[in-house]
N, C-alpha and C positions, 0 to 999 in steps of 0.2 A: 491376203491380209484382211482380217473381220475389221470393219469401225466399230468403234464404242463410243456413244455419248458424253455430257459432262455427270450425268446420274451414275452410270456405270462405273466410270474414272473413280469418284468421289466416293463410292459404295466401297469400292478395292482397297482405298485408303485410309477410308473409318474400321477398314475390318483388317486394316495389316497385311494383307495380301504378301507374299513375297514379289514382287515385278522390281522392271527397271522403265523409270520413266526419261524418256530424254525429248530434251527441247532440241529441234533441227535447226539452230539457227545461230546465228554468231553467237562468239563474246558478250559484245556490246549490246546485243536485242537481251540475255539471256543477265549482263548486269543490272541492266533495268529493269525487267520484270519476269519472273517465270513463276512457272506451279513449285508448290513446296515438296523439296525429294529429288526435281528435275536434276538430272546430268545432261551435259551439254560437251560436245567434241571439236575443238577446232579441226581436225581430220580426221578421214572416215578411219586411218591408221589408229586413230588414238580411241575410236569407238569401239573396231576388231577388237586389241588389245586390254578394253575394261569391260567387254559383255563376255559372256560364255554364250555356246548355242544353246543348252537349255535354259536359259532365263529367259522368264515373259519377258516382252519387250511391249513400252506401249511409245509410239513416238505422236510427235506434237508439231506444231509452228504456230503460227499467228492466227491463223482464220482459216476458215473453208474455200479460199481464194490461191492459199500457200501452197506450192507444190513440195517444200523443202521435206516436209514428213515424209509427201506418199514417197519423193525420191531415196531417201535415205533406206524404208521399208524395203523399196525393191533392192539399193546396196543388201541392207542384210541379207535377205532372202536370196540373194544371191549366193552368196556367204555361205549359207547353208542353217539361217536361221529357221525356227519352225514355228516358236509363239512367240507370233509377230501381232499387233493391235495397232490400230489408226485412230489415234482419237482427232476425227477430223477437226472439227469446230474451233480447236487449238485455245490460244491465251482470250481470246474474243469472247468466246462460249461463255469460259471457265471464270473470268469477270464478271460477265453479265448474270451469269447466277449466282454472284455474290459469294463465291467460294475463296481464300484468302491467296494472297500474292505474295512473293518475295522479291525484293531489287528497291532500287532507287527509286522506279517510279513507282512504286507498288502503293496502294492507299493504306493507310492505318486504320 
């Protein structure tokens, strides 16, 4: 599974890329703040059943600290997924370069 940056991420997104971005992390991390677009899976069941294998896949969590992305990456990959992407740096990054939020706690 490649990492990708928050320039990378944010490149894919200003140009429409097709991908599926999904946050690895609860509900509740995921009502309070995520990337705009993100999907989010209470079970890995519920993630199998809304990706296909050929869709990009870029997964997420909180920081460079998180292991909930790299773990879910390897669930896919398991799976039999093939464009898999890590965007390490997760919601921390993606803040901090001033890119925009969605959730409750998200800044305006």
């Amino acid at each position: 599974m490649r990492t990708i940056d928050h320039q990378e991420l944010k490149q894919k997104m200003d140009h429409d890329e097709s991908f599926r971005l999904v946050m690895a992390l609860n509900e509740w991390q995921y009502q309070m703040k995520h990337i705009p677009g993100s999907l989010y899976f209470s079970t890995i069941q519920g993630a199998l059943a809304e990706l296909r294998k050929e869709d990009e896949i870029v997964v997420y969590c909180s920081d460079r600290t998180c292991i909930a992305s790299t773990a879910l990456g390897k669930v896919l990959e398991n799976q039999g997924y093939t464009q898999l992407l890590h965007f390490a740096g997760g919601l921390a990054e993606w803040e901090q370069a001033g890119y925009p939020l969605e959730g409750r706690d998200a800044k305006a």
